[in-house]
N, C-alpha and C positions, 0 to 999 in steps of 0.2 A: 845599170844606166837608167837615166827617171828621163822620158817625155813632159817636157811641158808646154800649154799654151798660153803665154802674157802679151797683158796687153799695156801700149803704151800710156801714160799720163796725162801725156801735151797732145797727140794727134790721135788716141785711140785705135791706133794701127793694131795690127797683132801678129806676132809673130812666135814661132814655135823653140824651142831649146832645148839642150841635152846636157843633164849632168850626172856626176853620184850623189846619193845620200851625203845632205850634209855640208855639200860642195858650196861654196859663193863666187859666183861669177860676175863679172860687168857687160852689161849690154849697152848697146848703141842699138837705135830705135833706126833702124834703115830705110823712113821716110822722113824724119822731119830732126834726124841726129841727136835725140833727148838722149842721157845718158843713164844709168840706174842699174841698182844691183840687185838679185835674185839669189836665194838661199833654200835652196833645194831641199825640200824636209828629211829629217832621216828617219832609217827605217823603223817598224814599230819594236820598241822594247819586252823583253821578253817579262818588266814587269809590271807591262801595261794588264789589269785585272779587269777591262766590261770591254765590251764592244763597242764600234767604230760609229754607231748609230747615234750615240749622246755626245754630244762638244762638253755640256755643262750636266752634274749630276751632282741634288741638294738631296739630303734625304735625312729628316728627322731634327731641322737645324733650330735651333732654343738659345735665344741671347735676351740674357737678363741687365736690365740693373737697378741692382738693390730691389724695392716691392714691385716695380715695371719687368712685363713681361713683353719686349718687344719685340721678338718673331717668335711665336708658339710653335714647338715641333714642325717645320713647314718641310713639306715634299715637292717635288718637280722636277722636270728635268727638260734642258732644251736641246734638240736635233742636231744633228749635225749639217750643216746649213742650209739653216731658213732661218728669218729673222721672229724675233720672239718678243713679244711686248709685256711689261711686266707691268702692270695698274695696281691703283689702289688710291683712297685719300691720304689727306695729309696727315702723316702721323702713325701708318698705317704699318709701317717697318720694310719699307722698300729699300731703301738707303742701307738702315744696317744690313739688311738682306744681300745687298750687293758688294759693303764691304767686307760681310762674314766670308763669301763665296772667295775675295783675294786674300784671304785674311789678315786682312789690314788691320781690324779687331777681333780681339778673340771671344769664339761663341762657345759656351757652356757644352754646350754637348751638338751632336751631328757627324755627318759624313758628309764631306765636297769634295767631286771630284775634277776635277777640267784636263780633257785630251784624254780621260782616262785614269790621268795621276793623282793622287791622293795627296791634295792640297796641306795637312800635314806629315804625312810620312814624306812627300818625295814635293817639295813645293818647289824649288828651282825649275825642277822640268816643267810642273803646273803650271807655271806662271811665265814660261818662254814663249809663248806664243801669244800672247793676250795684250790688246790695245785696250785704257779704261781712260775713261772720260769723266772726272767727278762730275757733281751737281757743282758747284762752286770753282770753274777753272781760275790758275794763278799764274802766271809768269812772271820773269823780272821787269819790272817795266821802265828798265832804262834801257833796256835792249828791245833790237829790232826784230819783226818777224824773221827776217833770214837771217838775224845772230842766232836766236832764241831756234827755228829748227836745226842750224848748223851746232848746236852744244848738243844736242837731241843726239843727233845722226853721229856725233863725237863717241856717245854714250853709251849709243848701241852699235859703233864699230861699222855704221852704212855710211856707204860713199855721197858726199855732201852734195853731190849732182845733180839729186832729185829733189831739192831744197825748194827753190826755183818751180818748178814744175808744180810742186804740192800747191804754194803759194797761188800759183794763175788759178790750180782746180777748184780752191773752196773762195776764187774769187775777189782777194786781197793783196792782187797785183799793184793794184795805187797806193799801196800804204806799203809797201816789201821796204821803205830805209826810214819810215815811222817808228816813235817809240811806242812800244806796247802799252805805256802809260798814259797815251792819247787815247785809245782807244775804248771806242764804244762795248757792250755788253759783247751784243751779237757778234762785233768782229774779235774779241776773245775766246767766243766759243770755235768760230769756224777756225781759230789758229789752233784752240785745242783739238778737234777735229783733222786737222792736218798733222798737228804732232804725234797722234793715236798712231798713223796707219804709218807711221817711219817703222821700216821690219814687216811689211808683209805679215801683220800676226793672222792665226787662221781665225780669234777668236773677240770680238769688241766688247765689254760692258759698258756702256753708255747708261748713265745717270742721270737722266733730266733732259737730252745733249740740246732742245726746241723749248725748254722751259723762260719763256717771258722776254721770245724773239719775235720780232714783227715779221711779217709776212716773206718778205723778200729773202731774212736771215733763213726761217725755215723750209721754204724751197731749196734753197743749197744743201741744208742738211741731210733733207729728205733722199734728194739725188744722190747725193754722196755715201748715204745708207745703202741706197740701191743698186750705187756700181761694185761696193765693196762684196755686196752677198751675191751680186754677179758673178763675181770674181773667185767664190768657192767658200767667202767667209761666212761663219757663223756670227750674228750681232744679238743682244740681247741688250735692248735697253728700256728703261722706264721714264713715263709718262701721264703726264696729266692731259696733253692733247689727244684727245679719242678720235678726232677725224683723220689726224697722220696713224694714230696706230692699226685703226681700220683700214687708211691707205697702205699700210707697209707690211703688217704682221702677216705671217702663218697662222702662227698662235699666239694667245696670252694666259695669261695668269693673271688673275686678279686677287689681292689678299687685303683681309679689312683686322685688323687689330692685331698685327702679324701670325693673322691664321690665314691658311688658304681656303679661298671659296668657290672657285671656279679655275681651270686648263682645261682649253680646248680651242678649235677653230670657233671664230667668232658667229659663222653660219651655224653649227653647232651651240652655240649657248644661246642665240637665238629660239632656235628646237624647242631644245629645254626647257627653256623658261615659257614658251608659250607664246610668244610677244607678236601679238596680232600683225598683219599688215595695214597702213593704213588708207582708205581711199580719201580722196581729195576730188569731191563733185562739184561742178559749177553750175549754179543752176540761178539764171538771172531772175532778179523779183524774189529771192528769198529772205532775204534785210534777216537775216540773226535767226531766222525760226527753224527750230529741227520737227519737221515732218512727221505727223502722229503715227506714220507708215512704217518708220524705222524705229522710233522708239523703244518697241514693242518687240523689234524681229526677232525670233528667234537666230542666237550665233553671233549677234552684232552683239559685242561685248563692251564697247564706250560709241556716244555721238555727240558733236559738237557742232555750232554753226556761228560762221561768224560773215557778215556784210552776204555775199553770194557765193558762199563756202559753205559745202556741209562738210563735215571731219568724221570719218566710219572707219571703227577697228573692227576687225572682223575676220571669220575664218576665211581663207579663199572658196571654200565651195559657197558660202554666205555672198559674195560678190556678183554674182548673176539675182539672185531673187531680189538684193538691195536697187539692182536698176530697174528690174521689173515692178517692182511695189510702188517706185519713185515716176515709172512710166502711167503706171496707172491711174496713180494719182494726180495726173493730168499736170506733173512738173517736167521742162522740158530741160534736159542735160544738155550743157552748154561745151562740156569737157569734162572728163575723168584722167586721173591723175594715181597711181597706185606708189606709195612711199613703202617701202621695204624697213625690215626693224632696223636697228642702226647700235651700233656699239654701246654708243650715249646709252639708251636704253636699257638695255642688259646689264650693263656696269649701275646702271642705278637701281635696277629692280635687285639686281644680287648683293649691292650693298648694304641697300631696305630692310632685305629677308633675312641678309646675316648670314644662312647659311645653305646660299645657293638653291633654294626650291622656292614656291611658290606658296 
């Protein structure tokens, strides 16, 4: 018998359950009567081969075509949940990267495994558990959001009760008897989005899911990343937004001409690469001019000034002598301001270098 703790859709209540492996059950949510079904994982197979610590496991993966080498041997592997952001520019082999992993195409040579399973030898199981999100979502678009999740919920044999529900969560309750063919960019991603998480999978690849959403679209998605890894899921998905990947990630991966160049915490590639902090001095009456005092410091490795701005990268033990040379100089500090590295940064110094050093 498996303990579990769910929570609900509509009123985020929670409440606790008891089933066997395997089992599907219907629940009623006994504060606000939502209805929804739960599928109790079964137990682990005896020819599950790595441990429980990888959701996703890529190792040595190489997809060609014809003189293009579009993921070069690439290695990685993502936790069992935390959410994982995969970067890289345009062109870079993200895409096929995440369709070689369902293998939706097939790669030259590698090993992927997800849950454990070996994506070709045992790909049914592999792929039981997984929500993916293309870069490019499609629906019919004579049909409605709740036709279009009720064919879903048909598909995968889930009771069509929580159709409704999905619908209010990513937001698209004014449009639930619209045709899908009305619809704007945004509000086709949060249906795909909604359509992912039908089945409870333990595991999302999200492709792009904030690619070329205006502000209000990728709020929703962001939250909606963040209840799901709440909820025990693993997500990995790829981006060109670095301020949501920095807001959401554990880790990334960055890869530039489908080689990898950098996995790690983002504080961590920070380290790394050296990427100063930067100070941000206000000092009234300095109209653009950088201070013969700093120029010269030893440790202050870039300075810039702009209107009553000075701009100082520098080590932090360099940060006390930069106010004191600036004191003395008979400049009077209006405000200091210390900016931390930032993703942006590191993803451009490792892209630069090519190959993740300095």
């Amino acid at each position: 018998m498996i303990t579990k703790t769910v929570m609900c859709p509509h009123c985020k209540n929670e409440s606790t359950i008891q089933g066997n492996p395997g089992e599907k059950i219907h629940i009623t949510c006994p504060k606000c009567n939502t209805k929804g079904v739960f599928t109790f994982p079964e137990e682990k197979s005896e020819s599950k081969t790595t441990t429980d610590s990888f959701s996703i496991e890529v190792a040595g993966l190489t997809k060609k075509y014809q003189d293009l080498t579009a993921v070069d041997n690439l290695s990685f592997n993502v936790r069992t949940g935390e959410i994982f952001g995969f970067l890289g520019p345009n062109g870079a082999g993200k895409t096929t990267t995440l369709k070689a992993i369902l293998s939706l195409i097939h790669a030259n040579s590698g090993e992927i495994k997800i849950n454990g399973f070996d994506i070709k030898k045992d790909d049914i199981k592999a792929k039981k558990n997984i929500g993916f999100l293309p870069e490019r979502v499609a629906f019919f678009e004579n049909l409605t959001p709740l036709q279009t999740l009720n064919f879903f919920c048909e598909l995968k044999g889930e009771d069509k009760s929580i159709v409704k529900p999905l619908i209010k969560e990513v937001g698209l309750e004014d449009a639930i008897n619209r045709k899908v063919g009305t619809f704007s960019k945004g509000m086709v991603q949060l249906l795909g989005i909604a359509q992912v998480t039908i089945g409870n999978p333990s595991v999302y690849i999200l492709d792009e899911p904030m690619g070329g959403l205006d502000a209000r679209w990728v709020k929703i998605i962001r939250e909606k990343i963040k209840m799901l890894n709440e909820k025990g899921a693993t997500v990995i998905f790829s981006s060109h937004i670095l301020t949501e990947v920095e807001n959401l990630c554990d880790r990334v991966a960055i890869i530039d001409k489908g080689k990898l160049i950098a996995e790690d915490t983002i504080s961590n590639l920070n380290k790394y690469l050296r990427i100063k902090p930067r100070l941000e001095i206000s000092i009234p009456g300095l109209n653009g001019k950088v201070p013969d005092v700093i120029r010269d410091l030893e440790g202050v490795e870039d300075v810039d000034a702009k209107d009553d701005t000075l701009f100082v990268n520098c080590e932090s033990s360099v940060r006390s002598r930069v106010i004191t040379n600036l004191e003395k100089a008979g400049l009077k500090i209006a405000g200091i301001k210390t900016i931390e590295p930032s993703l942006e940064e590191a993803f451009v110094k490792l892209i630069s270098t090519g190959d993740g050093g300095t």
